[in-house]
C-alpha positions as CSV (number, residue, x, y, z in Angstrom):
1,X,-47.4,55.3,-3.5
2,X,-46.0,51.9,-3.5
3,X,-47.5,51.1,-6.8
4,X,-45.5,53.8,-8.6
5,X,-42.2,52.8,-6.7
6,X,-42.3,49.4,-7.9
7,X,-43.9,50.6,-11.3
8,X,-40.5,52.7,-11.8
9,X,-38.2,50.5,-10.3
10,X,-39.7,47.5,-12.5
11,X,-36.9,47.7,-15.4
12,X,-33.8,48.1,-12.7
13,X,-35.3,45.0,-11.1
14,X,-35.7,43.6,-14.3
15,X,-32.2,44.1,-15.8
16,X,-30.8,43.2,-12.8
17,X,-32.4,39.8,-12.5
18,X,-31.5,39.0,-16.0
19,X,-27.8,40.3,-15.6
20,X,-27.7,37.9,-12.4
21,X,-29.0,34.9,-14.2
22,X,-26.6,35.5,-17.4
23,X,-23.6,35.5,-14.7
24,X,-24.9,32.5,-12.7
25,X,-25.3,30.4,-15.8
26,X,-21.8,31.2,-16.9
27,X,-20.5,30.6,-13.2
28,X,-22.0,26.9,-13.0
29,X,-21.2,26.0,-16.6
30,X,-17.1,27.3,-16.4
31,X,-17.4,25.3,-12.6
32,X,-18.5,22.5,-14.6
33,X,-15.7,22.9,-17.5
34,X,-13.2,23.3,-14.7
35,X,-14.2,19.6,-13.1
36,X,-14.8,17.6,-16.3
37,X,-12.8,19.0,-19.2
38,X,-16.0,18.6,-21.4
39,X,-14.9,21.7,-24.2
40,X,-18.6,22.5,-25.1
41,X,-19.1,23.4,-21.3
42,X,-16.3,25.9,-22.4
43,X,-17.8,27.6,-25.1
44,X,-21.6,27.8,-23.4
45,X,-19.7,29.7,-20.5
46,X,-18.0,31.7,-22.5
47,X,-21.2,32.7,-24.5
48,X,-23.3,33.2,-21.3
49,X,-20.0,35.4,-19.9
50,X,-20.8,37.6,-23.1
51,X,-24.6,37.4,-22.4
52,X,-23.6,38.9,-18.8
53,X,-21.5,41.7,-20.5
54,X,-24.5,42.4,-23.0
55,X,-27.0,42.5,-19.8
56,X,-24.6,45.1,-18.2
57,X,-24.3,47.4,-21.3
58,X,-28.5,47.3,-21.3
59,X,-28.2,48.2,-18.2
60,X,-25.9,50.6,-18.6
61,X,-27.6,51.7,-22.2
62,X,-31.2,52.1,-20.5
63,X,-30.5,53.1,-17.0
64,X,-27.2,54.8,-16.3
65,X,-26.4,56.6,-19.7
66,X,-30.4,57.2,-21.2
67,X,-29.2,59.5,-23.9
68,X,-26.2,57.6,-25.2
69,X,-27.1,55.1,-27.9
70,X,-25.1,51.5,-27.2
71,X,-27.0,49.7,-29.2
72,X,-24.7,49.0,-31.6
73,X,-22.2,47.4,-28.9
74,X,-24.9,45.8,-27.1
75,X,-25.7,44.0,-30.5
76,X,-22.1,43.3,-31.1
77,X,-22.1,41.7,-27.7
78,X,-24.6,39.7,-28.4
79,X,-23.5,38.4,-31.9
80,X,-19.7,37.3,-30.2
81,X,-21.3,35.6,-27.6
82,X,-23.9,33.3,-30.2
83,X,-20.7,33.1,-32.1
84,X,-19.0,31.9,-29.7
85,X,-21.5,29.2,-28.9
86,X,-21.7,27.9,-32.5
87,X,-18.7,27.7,-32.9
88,X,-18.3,25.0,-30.2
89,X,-21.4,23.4,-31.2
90,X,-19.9,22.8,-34.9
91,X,-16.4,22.6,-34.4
92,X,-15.8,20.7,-31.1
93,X,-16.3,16.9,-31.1
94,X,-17.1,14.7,-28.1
């Protein structure tokens, strides 16, 4: 009985944990940006904010709406935040 409570429940955990890591990664790294001023701090929060947003759309995607494609945005998400990222990796200097 347990076993098959856990075994459904596995992807909410699962999503969850990922959304909350995404969110927690962009929390200490815009803290960070906020004490030092360093701007690729910036940019790395920024992508891991869109990481959080993608994580919440799966979420949303696989849990919450199961018969409403969001792949597209969840892909589009995902391709702002890496943007987001390179662009401070190639365009801001130290």
């Amino acid at each position: 009985m347990i076993w098959v409570f856990l075994h459904e429940s596995r992807p909410t955990l699962i999503y969850g944990l990922c959304m909350l890591t995404s969110f927690a990664c962009a929390w200490l790294l815009l803290a960070s940006y906020a004490r030092t001023r360093h701007r690729l701090l910036f940019w790395s929060g920024l992508c891991f904010c869109g990481m959080t947003l993608n994580n919440l759309i799966l979420i949303l995607d696989k849990l919450v709406f199961p018969k409403v494609d969001l792949l597209t945005l969840r892909l589009v998400t995902a391709l702002i935040s890496v943007a987001l990222l390179l662009y401070g990796l190639v365009y801001e200097k130290e």
